[in-house]
C-alpha positions as CSV (number, residue, x, y, z in Angstrom):
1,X,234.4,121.2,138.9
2,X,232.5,120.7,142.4
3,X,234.1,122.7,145.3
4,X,233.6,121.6,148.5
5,X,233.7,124.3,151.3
6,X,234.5,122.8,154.5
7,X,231.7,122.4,156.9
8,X,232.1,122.3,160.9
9,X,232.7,118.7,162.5
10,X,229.5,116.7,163.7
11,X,229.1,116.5,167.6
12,X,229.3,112.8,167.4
13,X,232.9,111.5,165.8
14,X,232.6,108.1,166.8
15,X,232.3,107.0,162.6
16,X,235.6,108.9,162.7
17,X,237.3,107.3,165.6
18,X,235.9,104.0,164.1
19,X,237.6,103.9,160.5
20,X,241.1,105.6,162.3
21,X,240.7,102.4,164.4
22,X,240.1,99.9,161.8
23,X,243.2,102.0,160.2
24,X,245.4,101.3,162.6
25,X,244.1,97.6,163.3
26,X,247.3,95.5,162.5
27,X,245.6,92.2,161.0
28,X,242.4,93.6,159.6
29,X,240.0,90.7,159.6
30,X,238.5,89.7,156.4
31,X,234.8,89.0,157.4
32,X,232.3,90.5,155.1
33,X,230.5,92.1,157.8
34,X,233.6,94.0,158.6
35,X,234.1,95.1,155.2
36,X,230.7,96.0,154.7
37,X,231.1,98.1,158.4
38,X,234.7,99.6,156.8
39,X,232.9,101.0,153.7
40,X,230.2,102.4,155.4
41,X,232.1,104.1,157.3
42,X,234.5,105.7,154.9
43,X,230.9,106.7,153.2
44,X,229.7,108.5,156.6
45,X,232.9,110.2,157.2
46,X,232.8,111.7,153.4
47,X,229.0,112.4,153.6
48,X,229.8,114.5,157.1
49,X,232.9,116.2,155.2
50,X,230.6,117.5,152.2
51,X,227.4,117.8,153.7
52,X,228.3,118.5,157.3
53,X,225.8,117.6,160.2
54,X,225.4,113.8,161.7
55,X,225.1,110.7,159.3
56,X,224.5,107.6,160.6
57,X,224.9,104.1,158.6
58,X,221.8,101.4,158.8
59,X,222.4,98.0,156.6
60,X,219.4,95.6,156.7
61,X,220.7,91.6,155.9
62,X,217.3,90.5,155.2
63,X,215.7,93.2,152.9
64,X,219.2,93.8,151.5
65,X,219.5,97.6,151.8
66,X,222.4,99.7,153.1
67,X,221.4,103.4,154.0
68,X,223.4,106.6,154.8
69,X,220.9,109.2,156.2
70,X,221.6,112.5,158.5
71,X,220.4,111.9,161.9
């Protein structure tokens, strides 16, 4: 089994503040860009929890790649 210590949090929480938002939101809307947005952030959030430092989301419509690099 994997054990994960807990790393420091990244300077920039705004993924964070983000998915609590989106949480909270009362009537979550159903778009797929949302969703896509949603997942990705749950993804960044986890990524910064295991592998500390700043990650930052980039999806691309027209090649058709989602990445989740460090900054």
């Amino acid at each position: 089994m994997i054990v994960y210590e807990p790393r420091e949090k990244a300077r920039n929480c705004e993924t964070l503040d983000k998915l609590r938002a989106m949480a909270a939101d009362q009537n979550p809307p159903w778009d797929p860009a949302t969703r896509i947005e949603r997942a990705l952030a749950v993804v960044v959030t986890a990524m910064t929890e295991i592998h500390g430092g700043e990650w930052r989301s980039q999806v691309d419509h027209q090649a058709k790649v989602v990445a989740v690099v460090p900054y």
